[in-house]
N, C-alpha and C positions, 0 to 999 in steps of 0.2 A: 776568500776561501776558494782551492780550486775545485775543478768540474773533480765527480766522482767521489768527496768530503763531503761529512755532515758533522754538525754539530750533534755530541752525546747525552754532554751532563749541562748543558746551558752556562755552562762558565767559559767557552771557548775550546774548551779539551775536544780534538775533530778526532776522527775513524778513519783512516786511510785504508783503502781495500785490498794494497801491496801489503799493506804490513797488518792482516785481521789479526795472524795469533798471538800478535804480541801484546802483554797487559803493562798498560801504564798507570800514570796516576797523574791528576789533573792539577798543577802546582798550586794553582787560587785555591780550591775547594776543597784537596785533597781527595776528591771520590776516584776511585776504582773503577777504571774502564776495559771493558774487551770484548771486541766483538760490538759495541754499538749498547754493552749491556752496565747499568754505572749500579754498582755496590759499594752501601755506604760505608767506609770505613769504622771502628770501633768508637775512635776518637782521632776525629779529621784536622791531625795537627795542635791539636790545645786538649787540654782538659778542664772546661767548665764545671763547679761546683755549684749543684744548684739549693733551692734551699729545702728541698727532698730530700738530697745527698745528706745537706748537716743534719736532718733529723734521723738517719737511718739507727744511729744508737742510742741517742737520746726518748726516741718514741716506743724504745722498747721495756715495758714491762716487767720484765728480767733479763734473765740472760739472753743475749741473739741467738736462736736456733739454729742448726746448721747438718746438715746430710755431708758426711765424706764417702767419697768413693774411690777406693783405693786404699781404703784404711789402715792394712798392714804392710803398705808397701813407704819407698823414702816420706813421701810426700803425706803420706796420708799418718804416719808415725809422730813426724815433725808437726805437725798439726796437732794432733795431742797431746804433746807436748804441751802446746800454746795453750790447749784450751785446759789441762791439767793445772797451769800455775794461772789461769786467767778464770778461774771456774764460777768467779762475779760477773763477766762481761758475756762470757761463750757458754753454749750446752751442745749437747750431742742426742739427736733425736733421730737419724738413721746411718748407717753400717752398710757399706759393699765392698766384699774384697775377697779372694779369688781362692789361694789353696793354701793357706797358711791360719789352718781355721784353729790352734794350740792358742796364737798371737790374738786373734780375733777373738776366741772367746775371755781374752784375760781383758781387752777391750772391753767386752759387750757386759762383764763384771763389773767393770770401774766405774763408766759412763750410762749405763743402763739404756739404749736406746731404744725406743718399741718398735721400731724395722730395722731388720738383719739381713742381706742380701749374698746369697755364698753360689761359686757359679756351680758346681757340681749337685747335683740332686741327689745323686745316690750318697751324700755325705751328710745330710740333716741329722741322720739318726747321729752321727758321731757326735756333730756342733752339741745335739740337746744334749746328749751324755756329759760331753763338757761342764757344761751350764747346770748342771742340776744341784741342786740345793738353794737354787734361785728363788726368790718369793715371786718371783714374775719376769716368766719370760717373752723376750720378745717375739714379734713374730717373724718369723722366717720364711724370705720367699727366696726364690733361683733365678739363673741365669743371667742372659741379658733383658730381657723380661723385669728380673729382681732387681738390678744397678738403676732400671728406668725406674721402679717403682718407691727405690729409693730417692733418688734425684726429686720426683715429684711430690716428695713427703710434705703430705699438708701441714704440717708444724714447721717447714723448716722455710727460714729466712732468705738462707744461702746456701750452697753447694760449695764443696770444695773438688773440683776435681782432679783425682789425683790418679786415674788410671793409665797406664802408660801403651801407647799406640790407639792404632784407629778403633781398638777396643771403648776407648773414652768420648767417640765421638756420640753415638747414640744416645748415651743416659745423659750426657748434657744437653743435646736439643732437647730430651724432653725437661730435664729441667728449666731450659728456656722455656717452652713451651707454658710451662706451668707458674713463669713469672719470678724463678727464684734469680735473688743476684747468681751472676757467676766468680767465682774463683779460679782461673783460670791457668792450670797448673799443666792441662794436657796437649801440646805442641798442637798434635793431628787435630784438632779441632777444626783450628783456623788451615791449617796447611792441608787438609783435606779434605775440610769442606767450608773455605773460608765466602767461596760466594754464595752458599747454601745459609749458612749460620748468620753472618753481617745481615741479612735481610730480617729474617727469623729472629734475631735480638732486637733491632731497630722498630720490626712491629711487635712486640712484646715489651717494649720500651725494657727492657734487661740490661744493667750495664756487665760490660765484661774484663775482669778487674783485674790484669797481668799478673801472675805469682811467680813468673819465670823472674831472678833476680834482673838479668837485664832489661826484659822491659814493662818491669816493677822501675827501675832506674828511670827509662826514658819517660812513664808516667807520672811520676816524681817531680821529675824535671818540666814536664808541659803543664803545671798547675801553675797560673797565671803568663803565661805564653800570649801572646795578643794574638787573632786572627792574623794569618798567614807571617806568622815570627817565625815558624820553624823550616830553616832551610835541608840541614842535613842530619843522620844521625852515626854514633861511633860506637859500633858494638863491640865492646870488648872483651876478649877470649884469651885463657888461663895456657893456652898451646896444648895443654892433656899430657896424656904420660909418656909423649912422645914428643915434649916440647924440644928439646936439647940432644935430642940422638940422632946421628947421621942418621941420612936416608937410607944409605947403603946395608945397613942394619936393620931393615924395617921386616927385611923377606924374614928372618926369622927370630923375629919377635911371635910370644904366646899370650893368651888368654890372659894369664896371671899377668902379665909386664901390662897389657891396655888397660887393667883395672886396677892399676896402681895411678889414682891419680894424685898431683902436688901437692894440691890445695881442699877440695871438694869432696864431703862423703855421700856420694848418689847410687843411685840402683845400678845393675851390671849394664841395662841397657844405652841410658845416658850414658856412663862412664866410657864407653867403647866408643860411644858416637863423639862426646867429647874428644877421644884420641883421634879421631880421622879428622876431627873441626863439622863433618855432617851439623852436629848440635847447632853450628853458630850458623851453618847453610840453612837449619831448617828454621833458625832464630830468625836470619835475615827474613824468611817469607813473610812470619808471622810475625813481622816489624811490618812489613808492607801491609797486612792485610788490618793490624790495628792503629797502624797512625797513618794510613792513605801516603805513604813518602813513597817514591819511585827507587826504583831498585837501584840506579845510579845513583840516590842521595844516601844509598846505606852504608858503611864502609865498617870494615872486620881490623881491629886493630890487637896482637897480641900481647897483654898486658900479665904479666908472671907473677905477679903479686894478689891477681883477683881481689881490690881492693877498690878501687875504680868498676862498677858493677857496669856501667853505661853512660857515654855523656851525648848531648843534642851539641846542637852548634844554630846558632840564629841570623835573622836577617842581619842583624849589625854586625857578624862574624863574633860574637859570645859563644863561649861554651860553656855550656853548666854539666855535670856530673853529681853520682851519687855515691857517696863513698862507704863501706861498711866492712867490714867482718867476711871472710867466707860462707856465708850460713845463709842456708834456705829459710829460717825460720823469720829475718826480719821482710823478706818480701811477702811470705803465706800469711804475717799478719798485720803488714798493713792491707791485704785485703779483707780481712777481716772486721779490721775496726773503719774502713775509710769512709767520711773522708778524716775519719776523727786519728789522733796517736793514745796512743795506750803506755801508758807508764811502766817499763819493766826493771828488775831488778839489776843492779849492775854483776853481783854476784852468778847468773843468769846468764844476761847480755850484758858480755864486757863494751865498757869504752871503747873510742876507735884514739890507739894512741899513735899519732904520728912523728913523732917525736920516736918513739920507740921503734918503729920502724922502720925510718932511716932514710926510706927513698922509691921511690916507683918508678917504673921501666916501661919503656912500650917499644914495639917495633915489629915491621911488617910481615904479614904472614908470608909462609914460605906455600907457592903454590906446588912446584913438587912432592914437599913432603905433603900436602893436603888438596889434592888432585877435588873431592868433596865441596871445596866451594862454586868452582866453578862449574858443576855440577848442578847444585842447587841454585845458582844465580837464572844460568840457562833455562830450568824446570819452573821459575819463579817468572822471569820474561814473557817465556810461553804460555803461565797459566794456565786457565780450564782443569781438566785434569790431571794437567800433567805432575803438579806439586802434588798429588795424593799417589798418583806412580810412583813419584820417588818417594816420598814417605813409606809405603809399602813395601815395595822392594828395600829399603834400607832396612828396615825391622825386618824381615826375614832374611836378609844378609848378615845382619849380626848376631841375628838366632843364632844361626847353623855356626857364625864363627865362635861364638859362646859354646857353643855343643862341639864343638872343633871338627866338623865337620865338612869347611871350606879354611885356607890362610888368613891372616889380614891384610893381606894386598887385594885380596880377591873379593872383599866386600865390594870396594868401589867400582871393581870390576862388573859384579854381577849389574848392578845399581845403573850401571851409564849401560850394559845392555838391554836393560827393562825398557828406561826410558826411550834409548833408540828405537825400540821394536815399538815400543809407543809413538812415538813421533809420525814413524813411515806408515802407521796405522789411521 
């Protein structure tokens, strides 16, 4: 070891004092180092099934209980869904979701849940007007105050969370806090407070159970992984609605052209971040901060079919992948049922026919057209908080471009000036 190194995480991973801001990850152990400071990853390279895990659905009762937050929005909709045709295995015992309270009350009709979480307070009176002829209503709190008090619902198993930006980060730590699984559907968690949360789960023994399709995919794929099997991983991205168009056509592209995506029906905010590849920059982080892999072993492969959701690649150069359907709805419930599968209808969930298909494509991103990754790559290196900078700045960059307020070249624009002024800060 030279003069001026220390060992961090006790596996050899050293701290060199040239290089403090940069976060890596220790290849034996897979922990998260920066600064001298080692955060346990989610799942450090493997996924062990322990015999807690196989009892999580089998010891229940009835149905698994379960708090969404974000209930009227993509995630939280598709969740409904599941729990709509799965109404022997799933229940619904709290409600958070933000201004779409018409959707919410046809909700809180259906699934009856006794916490309701709406963020505006001057709007109860409406929600009860809604609701009335109800034999029993729930009750109804506010704010972010309310999304916490849902997340903490003493009935509930699990959380789904499905609130989108660093809005989701609060009601999930406190639902760590208070012991529920996580469903982890909201990016900024991990990307904006990933060395806040990894700690906070790890001592609340919580697991935190991917619902993002890709890495639902790489989790998938690390159930039976042996200690240190997992060399590198391949996140695969759809290109967005700007996969196949010159660059030179990008200045004046609208709102309506970024939310035209291929394959994918997601909220306006994903869907735009999808178009710039942001989505797969902010994926890459939150690969690093849940399976401990170094940002050099992550790699962005453009695959046009979104049919290949995510593959690993192993010590012996194997690659496993997971292959499915476009649809958020089989990754939301294998977190749901895990580590168990649930039987669903084909009529439902169709087959995956490949045969019918015909053929799958891949090939490398284009970094002009998608200036965004190496954006996020840089922001994810640096760590601390610099990956919550960008997160931040990019959701208010795509506000204003959704309200058309700034171009879409001028997202990433804003985005790498935040960060800059961050940096020299």
């Amino acid at each position: 070891m030279l003069a001026g190194q220390k060992p961090v995480c006790g596996r050899g991973v050293i701290c060199d004092p040239l290089r403090i801001g940069r976060q890596q990850s220790c290849r034996k152990c897979k922990q998260i180092v920066r600064a001298g400071v080692t955060v346990p990853p989610a799942w450090p390279g493997r996924v062990t099934v322990t015999e807690a895990d196989s009892n999580r659905m089998t010891n229940q009762s009835g149905p698994k209980p379960f708090s969404v937050l974000g209930s009227t929005g993509s995630i939280g909709t598709q969740t409904l869904d599941i729990v709509r045709e799965h109404r022997d295995k799933f229940d619904i015992v709290g409600l958070a979701a933000g201004g779409n309270l018409d959707l919410l009350a046809e909700q809180v009709r259906e699934f009856e849940p006794s916490l309701v979480a709406i963020r505006d307070e001057s709007r109860i009176g409406e929600l009860k007007e809604a609701l009335s002829g109800m034999s029993k209503l729930p009750e109804i709190v506010v704010g972010q105050q309310g999304a916490e008090e849902v997340a903490r619902h003493p009935d509930a198993v699990s959380v789904v969370t499905g609130i989108v930006g660093c809005a989701g980060l609060s009601p999930t730590c406190a639902a760590i806090e208070a012991g529920k699984e996580i469903c982890l559907a909201n990016k900024e968690t991990l990307i904006a407070g990933g060395p806040f949360v990894l700690p906070l789960a790890a001592k609340h023994n919580v697991p935190l159970l991917p619902a993002d399709s890709e890495h639902s995919a790489i989790f998938q794929c690390l159930q039976g992984i042996p200690d240190q099997g997992l060399r590198r991983i391949l996140l695969t991205a759809s290109g967005g609605a700007f996969r196949d168009l010159p660059v030179d056509k990008l200045p004046t592209v609208t709102v309506a052209d970024a939310l035209k995506h291929p394959n994918w029906a997601m909220g306006k905010k994903i869907t735009v971040d999808s178009a710039t590849l942001m989505n797969k920059g902010l994926e890459v982080i939150e690969a690093h901060y849940l399976f401990g892999v170094d940002y050099d072993n992550i790699e962005i492969i453009i695959h046009p079919q979104s049919i290949i959701h995510s593959m690993i690649e192993t010590a012996d150069s194997s690659v496993l992948g997971q292959l499915g359907w476009a649809s958020m709805k089989l990754p939301i419930l294998y977190t749901m049922s895990w580590p168990g599968r649930v039987e669903c209808s084909e009529q439902t969930w169709p087959r995956l026919d490949l045969v019918k298909l015909g053929s799958l494509t891949f090939k490398e991103p284009d970094h002009v057209k998608y200036p965004a990754m190496n954006v996020a790559y840089a922001a994810g290196r640096a760590g601390g908080t610099m990956t919550g900078v960008l997160s931040a700045a990019n959701e208010m960059a795509v506000e204003m471009f959704i309200d058309e307020k700034i171009g879409y070249l001028e997202i990433m624009k804003y985005v790498e000036k935040c960060c800059d002024v961050h940096r020299r800060s």
